[in-house]
N, C-alpha and C positions, 0 to 999 in steps of 0.2 A: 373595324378592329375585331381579330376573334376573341375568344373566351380564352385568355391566358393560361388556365388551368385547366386546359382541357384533356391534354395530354399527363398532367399528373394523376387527374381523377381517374382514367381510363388505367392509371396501374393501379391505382389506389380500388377502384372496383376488381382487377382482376388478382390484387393478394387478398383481398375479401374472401372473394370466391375462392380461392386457394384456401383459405385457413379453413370455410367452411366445412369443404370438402373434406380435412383433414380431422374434424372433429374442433376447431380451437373456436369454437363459437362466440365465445368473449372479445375475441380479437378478430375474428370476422365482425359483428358487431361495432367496436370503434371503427375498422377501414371498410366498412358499408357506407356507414354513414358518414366519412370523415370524404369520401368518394362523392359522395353526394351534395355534402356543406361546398366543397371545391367548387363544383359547378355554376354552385348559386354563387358564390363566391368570384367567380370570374366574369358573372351576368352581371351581378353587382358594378363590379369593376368597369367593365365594358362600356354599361349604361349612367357610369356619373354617380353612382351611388353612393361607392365606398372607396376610398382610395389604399393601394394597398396594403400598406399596415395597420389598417382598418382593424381594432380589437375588439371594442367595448360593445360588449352587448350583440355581438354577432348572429350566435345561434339564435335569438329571439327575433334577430333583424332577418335571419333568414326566413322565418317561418313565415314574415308579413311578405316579403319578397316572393314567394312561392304562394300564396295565397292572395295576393293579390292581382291576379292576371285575371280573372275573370273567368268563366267557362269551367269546368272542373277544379278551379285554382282551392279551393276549402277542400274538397275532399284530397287533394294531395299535399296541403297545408298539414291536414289531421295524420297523413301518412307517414308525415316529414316531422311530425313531433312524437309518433309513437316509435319510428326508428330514433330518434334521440336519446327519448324513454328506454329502450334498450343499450344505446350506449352507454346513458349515465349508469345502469347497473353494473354495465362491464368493464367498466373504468373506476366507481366508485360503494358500488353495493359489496356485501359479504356472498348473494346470492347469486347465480353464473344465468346468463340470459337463457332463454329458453330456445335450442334451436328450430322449433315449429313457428315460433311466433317470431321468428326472423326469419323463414323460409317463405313466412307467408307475405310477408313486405317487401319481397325482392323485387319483385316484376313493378311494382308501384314504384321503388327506390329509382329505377332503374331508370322507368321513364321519366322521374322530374331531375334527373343526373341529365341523361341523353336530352334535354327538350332545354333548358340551359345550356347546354354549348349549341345548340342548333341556333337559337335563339339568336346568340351573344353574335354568330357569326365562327364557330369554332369544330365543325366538321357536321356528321350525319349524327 
């Protein structure tokens, strides 16, 4: 079975990168990471883990899901919660995320997005 969300995370990262580019770093920020919860989210799905209206406790369920694979899975666990960290700013703080310190979590975001649907069964 592929990764269900594969195909919405792959626009959900590409209005990402659209807003970045744009300056909207707040809202790159949420569809960064909202791109990336997707992914894990459809591995979930895939593997029995979470059935889809799956709510409670999600983002925290993610992070054990992404950290626990073994091989790099902590330091992309740690990657996967400081882009959260940015979200909850840019969804809930007064203060607007920093766009460095989201430029610098791309390439990481990117690969625990893409290596989840690979994973699940859901393209390259």
């Amino acid at each position: 079975m592929p990764n269900v969300f594969s195909e919405k995370s792959a626009k959900t990262w590409a209005d990402g990168k659209d807003c970045l580019s744009r300056g909207l770093v707040d809202t790159a920020a949420n569809r960064i990471y909202y791109s990336v919860f997707q992914a894990v989210k459809g591995f979930a799905i895939q593997r029995g883990l979470w059935a889809m209206d799956t709510s409670d406790g999600v983002h925290g369920e993610a992070l054990k899901i992404v950290g626990g694979q073994g091989g790099k899975s902590t330091f992309y666990r740690r990657r996967l919660n400081e882009l959260l960290s940015l979200r909850i700013i840019a969804d809930y703080k007064l203060e607007s995320v920093n766009q460095k310190e989201l430029e610098e979590l791309l390439e990481d975001a990117d690969c625990i997005r893409k290596h989840h649907i690979r994973v699940a069964g859901g393209g390259k």
